[in-house]
C-alpha positions as CSV (number, residue, x, y, z in Angstrom):
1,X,21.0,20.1,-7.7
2,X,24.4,20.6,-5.9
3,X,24.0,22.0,-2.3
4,X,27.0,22.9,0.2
5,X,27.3,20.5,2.8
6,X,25.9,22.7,5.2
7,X,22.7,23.2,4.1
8,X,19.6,21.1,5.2
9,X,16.6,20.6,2.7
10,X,13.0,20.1,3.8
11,X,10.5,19.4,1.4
12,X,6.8,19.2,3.0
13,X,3.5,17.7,0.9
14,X,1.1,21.2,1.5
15,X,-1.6,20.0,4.6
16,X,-4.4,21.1,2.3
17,X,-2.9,19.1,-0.6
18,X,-5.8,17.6,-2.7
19,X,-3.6,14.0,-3.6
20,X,-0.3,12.3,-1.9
21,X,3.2,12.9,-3.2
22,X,5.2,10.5,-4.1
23,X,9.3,9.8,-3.5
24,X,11.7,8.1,-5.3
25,X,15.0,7.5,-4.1
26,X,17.6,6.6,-6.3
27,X,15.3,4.8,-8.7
28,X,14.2,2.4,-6.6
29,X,10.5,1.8,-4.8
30,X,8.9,4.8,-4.5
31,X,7.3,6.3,-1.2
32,X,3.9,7.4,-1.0
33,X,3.8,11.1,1.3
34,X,0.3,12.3,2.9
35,X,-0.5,15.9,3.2
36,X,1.9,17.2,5.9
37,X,4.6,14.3,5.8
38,X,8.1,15.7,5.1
39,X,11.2,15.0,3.7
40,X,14.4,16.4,5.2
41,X,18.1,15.8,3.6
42,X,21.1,16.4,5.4
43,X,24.6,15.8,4.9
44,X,25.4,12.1,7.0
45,X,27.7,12.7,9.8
46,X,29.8,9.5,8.3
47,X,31.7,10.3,5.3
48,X,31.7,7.8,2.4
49,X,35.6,6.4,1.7
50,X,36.5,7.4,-1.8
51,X,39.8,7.3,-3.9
52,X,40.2,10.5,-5.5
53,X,42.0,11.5,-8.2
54,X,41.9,15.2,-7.9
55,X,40.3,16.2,-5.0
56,X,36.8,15.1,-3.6
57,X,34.7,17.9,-4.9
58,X,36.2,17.9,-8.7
59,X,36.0,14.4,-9.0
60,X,32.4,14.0,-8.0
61,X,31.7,17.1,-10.5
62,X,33.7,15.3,-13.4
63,X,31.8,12.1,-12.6
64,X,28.5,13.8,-13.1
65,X,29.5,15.8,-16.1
66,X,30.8,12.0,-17.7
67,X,27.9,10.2,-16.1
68,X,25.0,12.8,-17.5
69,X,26.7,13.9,-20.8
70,X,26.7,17.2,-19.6
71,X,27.7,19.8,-23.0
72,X,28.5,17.0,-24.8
73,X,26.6,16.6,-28.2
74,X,26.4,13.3,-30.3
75,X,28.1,13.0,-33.2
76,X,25.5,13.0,-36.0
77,X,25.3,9.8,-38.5
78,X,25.9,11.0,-42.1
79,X,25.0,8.5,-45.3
80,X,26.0,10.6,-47.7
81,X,23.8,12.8,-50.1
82,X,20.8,11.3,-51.1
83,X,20.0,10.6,-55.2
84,X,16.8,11.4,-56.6
């Protein structure tokens, strides 16, 4: 998911949750949360240098599209028709 830099996410574990949550951030160790613990993302108040092609928003978008495969389908391996 894409949000505008304005918004602030909070994402709370339910108090009367029956089992923890769990968090993983950016694939590394992941984060046991109790009922009640929260997360809350923000956009950092220190932007991140980047060289940009473009501009800032169309090069992170292209990235993602190249980095996910995003409407791209693979080419399908063809051996030829089959003799019976």
């Amino acid at each position: 998911m894409i949000f505008p830099e304005h918004v602030t996410l909070r994402v709370q574990v339910p108090f009367n949750s029956r089992s923890p949550a769990w968090a993983s951030f950016d694939g590394k160790d992941r984060k046991q949360l109790a009922p009640g613990d929260a997360l809350v993302c923000s956009m950092a108040p220190w932007p991140v240098p980047t060289a940009c092609l473009d501009d800032s928003t169309n090069d992170f978008l292209r990235s993602i599209h190249e980095g996910l495969h995003w409407n791209l389908r693979k080419t399908q391996s063809f051996d030829g028709p089959r003799e019976t």
